[in-house]
N, C-alpha and C positions, 0 to 999 in steps of 0.2 A: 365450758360447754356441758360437762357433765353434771354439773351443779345446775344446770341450769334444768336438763332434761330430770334430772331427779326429781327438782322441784315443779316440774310442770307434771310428770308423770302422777307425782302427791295429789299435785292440786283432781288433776282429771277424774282419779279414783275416788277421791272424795267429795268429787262432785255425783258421780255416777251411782253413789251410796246414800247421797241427798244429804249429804255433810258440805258445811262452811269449813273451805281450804285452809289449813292453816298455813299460810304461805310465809309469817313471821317466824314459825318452827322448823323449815322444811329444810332438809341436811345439814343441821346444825349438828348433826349426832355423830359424823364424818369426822375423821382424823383426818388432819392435813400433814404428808410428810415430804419436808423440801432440804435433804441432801448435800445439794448444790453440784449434782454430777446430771451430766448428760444424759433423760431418761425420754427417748422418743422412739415412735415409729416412723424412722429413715424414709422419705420419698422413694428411693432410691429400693428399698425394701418394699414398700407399698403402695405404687404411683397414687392409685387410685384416690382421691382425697374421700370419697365417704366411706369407703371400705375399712381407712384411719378413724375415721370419728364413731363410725360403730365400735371398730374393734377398741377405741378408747372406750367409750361408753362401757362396753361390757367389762374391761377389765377395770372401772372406777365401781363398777355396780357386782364385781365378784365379791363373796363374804367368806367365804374357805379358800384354803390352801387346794383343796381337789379342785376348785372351780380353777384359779387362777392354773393350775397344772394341766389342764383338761381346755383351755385355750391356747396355752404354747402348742400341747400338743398336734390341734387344729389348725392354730398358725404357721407350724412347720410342715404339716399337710399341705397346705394352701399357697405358701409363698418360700417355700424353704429353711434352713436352718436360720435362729435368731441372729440379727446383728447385736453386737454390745449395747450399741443404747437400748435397745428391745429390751434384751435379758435383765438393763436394770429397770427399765421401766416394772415389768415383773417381782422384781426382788423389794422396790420401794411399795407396790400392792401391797408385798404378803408382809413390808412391817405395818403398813399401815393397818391392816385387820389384824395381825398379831397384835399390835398397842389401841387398838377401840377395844378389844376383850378387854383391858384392863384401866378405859377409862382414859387414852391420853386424847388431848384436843388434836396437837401440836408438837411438831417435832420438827425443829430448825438446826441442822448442825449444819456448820462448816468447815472449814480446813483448822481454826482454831477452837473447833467445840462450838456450843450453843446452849438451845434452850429446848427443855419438853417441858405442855403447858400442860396442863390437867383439866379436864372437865371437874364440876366442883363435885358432884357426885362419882365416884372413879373407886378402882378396885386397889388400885397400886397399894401394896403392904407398905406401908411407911414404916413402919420398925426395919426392913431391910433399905428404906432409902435412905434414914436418918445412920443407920449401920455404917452406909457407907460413904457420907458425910463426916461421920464421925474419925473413920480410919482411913481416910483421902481423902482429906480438906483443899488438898491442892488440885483434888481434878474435879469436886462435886461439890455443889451448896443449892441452899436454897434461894428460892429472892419472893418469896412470899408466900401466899400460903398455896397456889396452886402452879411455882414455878419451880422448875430444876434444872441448876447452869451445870454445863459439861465444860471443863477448860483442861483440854488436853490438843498436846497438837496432832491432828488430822489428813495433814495434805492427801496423804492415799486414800482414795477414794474405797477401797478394797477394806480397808481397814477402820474406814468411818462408818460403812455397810455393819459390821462385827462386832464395831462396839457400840452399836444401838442393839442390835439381835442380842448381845449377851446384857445388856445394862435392861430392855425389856423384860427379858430371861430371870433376871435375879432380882426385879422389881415386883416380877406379877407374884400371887398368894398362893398360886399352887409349889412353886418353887421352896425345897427344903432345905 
């Protein structure tokens, strides 16, 4: 749904500016990040079903950390404290804008590791990813030239959160 309103919002704008939509480009720039943990807005938290599809909407179309923290804190104005699946709904936003800064497409882990894919243009320091390919072979490699496999085991979901936040962390170039 979100995908879908971003690309009609593209097209509309570009139409109303007297531009041909590029509707073949339109949030291909979007990280996609899938987890595999429970990341929703509870019925039960917010009957309402479009008051859910907005508030997805804005938090797929949030680009900061203040944005996404400045909607929690609206939605526990509004409907009360976050349930868990909320909070990681949340937490999977702000990697997904933490890893588009630095260029990733793609980010699939599961309970035994995965895969982040890269845009071919991308900031990712490779001297720190080949680093750490080089000194854990058994939990990193490559599989092409814009693929990075994770093979560690994950079941905790807690813990699969942590080690994307730190592996983003020590992949992106501001890091020292």
């Amino acid at each position: 749904y979100s995908l879908f309103m971003e690309m009609l919002e593209k097209a509309v704008k570009a139409l109303r500016e007297g531009k041909l939509p590029q509707l073949d480009q339109a949030g291909t720039e979007r990280c996609e990040v899938d987890l595999h943990i429970p990341a929703i807005l509870p019925e039960d938290y917010m009957p309402d079903v479009h008051n859910r599809l907005v508030l997805y909407k804005r938090i797929a179309s949030a680009n900061t950390a203040d944005e996404l923290r400045e909607l929690q804190v609206e939605m526990i104005d509004r409907f009360g404290l976050l349930p868990d699946p909320a909070k990681r709904l949340f937490v999977l936003a702000e990697i997904r804008i933490t890893a588009e800064v630095i260029g990733v497409r793609k980010i699939d882990i599961g309970p035994k590791g995965g895969i982040i894919t890269l845009f071919e243009q991308n900031g990712v320091d490779i001297a720190k990813v080949l680093e750490l390919i080089q000194y854990q072979p058994d939990r990193y490699r490559l599989e092409g030239q814009d693929r990075f496999k994770i093979m560690r085991d994950l079941t905790d979901a807690e813990k699969r959160v942590n080690v994307i936040r730190e592996l983003i962390a020590d992949i992106s170039p501001e890091q020292t």
